[in-house]
C-alpha positions as CSV (number, residue, x, y, z in Angstrom):
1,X,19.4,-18.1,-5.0
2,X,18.1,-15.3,-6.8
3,X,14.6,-15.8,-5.0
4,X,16.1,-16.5,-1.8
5,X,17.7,-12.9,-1.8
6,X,14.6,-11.6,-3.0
7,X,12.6,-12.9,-0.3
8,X,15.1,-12.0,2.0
9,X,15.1,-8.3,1.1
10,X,11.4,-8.1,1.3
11,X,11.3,-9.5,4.7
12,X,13.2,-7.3,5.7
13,X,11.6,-4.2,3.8
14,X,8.6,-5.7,5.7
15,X,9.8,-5.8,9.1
16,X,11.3,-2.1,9.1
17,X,8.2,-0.5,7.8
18,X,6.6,-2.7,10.4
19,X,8.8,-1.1,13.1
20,X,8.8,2.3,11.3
21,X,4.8,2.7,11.6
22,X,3.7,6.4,11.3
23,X,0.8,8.2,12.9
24,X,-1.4,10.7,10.9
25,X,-3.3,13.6,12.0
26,X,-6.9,14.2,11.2
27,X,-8.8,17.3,10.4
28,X,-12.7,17.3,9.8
29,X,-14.7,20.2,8.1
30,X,-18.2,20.7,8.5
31,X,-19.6,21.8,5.1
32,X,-20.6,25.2,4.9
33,X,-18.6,26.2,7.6
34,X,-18.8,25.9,11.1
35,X,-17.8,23.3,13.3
36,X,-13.8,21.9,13.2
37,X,-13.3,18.5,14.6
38,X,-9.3,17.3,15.4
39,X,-8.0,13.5,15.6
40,X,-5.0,11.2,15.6
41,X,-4.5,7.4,14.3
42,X,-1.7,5.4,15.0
43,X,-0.8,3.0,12.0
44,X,0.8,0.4,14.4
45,X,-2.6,0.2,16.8
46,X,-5.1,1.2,14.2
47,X,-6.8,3.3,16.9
48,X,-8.5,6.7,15.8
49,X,-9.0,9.7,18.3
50,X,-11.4,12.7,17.2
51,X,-12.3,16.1,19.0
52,X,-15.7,17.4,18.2
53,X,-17.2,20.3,19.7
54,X,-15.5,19.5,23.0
55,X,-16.5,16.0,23.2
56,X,-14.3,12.8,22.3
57,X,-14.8,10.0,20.1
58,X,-12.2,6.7,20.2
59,X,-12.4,3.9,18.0
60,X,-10.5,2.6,15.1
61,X,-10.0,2.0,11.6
62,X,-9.5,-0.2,8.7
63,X,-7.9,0.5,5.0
64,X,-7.3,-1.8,2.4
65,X,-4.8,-0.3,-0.2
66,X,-5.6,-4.1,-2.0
67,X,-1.6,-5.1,-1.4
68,X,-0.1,-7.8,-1.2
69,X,3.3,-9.2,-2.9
70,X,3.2,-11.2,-6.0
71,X,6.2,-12.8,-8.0
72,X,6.0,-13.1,-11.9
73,X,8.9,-15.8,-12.6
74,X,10.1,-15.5,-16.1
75,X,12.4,-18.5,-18.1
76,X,13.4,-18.4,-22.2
77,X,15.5,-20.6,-23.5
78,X,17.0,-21.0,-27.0
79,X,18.9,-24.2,-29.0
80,X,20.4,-24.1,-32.5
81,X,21.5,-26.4,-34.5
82,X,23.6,-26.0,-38.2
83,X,25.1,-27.5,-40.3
84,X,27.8,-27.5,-43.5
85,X,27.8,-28.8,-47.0
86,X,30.9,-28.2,-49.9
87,X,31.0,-28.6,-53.8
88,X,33.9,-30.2,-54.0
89,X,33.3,-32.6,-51.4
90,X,31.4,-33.1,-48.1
91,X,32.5,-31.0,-44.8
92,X,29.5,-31.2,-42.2
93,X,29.8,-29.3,-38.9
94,X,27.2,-28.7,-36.6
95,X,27.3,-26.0,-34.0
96,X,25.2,-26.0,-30.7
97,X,24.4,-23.0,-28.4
98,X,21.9,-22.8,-25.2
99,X,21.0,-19.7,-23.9
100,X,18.6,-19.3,-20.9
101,X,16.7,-16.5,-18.6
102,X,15.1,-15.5,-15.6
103,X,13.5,-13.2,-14.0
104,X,11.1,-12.1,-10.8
105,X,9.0,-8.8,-10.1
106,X,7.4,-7.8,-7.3
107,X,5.0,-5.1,-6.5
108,X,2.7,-3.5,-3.7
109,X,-0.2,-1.1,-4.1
110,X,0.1,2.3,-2.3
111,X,-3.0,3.3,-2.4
112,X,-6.2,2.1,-1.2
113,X,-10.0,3.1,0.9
114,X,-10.9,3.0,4.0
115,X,-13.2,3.9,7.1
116,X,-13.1,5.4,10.6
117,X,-15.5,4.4,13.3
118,X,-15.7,6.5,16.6
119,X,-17.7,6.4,19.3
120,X,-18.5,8.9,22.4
121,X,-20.7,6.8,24.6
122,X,-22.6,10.0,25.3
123,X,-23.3,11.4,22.2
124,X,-23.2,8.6,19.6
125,X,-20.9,7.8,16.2
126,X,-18.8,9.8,13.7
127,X,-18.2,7.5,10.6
128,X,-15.7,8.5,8.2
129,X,-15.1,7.0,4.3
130,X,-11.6,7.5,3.1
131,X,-8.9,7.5,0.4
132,X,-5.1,6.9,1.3
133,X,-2.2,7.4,-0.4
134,X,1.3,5.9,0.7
135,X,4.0,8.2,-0.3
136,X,8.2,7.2,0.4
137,X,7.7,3.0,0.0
138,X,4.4,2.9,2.2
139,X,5.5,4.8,5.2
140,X,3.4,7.8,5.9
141,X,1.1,9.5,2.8
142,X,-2.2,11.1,3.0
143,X,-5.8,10.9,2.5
144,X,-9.0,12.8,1.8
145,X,-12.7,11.5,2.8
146,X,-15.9,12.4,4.4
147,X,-17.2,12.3,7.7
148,X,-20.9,12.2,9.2
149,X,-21.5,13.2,12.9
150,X,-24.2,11.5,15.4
151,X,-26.6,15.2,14.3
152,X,-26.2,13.9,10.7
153,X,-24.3,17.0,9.7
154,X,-21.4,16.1,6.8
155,X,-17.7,17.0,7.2
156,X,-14.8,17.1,4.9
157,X,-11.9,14.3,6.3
158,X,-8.1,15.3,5.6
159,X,-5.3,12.9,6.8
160,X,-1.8,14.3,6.9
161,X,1.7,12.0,8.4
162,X,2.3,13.8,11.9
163,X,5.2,15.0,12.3
């Protein structure tokens, strides 16, 4: 019964964060100044959208925060056993007691890496590495990375939840 709840609740807990999918906003860097790139991602499509020095670059991209949901089931369970003897004669009583437990955890990782791929048929690539936090239960969260442009030129990646 206990699982069945369980299971029940996360499914649900599944579903609304499902539903409740956030899109972030990107900001790129280049090192040493210069040129500022733009983007969006939607977490429901997993597509990515950059502006670059007036061009624009759609693609998509993949994280793995290394979740998933495992279930540690925990039982104990204790008998006992006495008995009674007297001096003057025999008494003899023996006493009996069963005690048991259980229990279940469940976790998911809320943090994890990832990468960005987008392309501008015109100009070529930007490639992005990332790290992603999930703050509030996995909806919404940030992330810092690195980006490298089709000229080779290195940017800093920050991922904020839109608003």
């Amino acid at each position: 019964m206990v699982i069945k709840n369980l299971l029940r609740t996360l499914s649900l807990f599944f579903i609304l964060l499902y539903l409740g999918a956030c899109s972030y906003v990107l900001k790129m860097v280049e090192r040493g100044g210069g040129n500022i790139g733009t983007g969006e991602a939607s977490e429901m499509s997993e597509d990515v959208k950059i502006t670059l020095n007036g061009k624009t670059y759609k693609g998509t991209y993949t994280y793995d925060d290394g979740s998933g949901v495992a279930f540690t089931n925990l039982f104990g369970s204790a008998t006992s056993t006495s008995s009674a003897f007297g001096t003057g004669g025999y008494a003899s009583g023996t006493g009996s007691s069963v005690g048991s437990a259980f229990g279940t955890t469940a976790y998911a990782n809320n943090s994890g890496k990832g990468q960005i791929l987008v392309i501008n048929d015109e100009v070529g690539a930007i490639k992005c590495t990332f790290s992603f936090t999930n703050s509030n239960m996995g909806i919404g969260g940030n992330g810092i990375g690195e980006c490298i442009d089709p000229e080779n030129k290195i940017y800093d990646l920050m991922i904020t939840t839109a608003d």
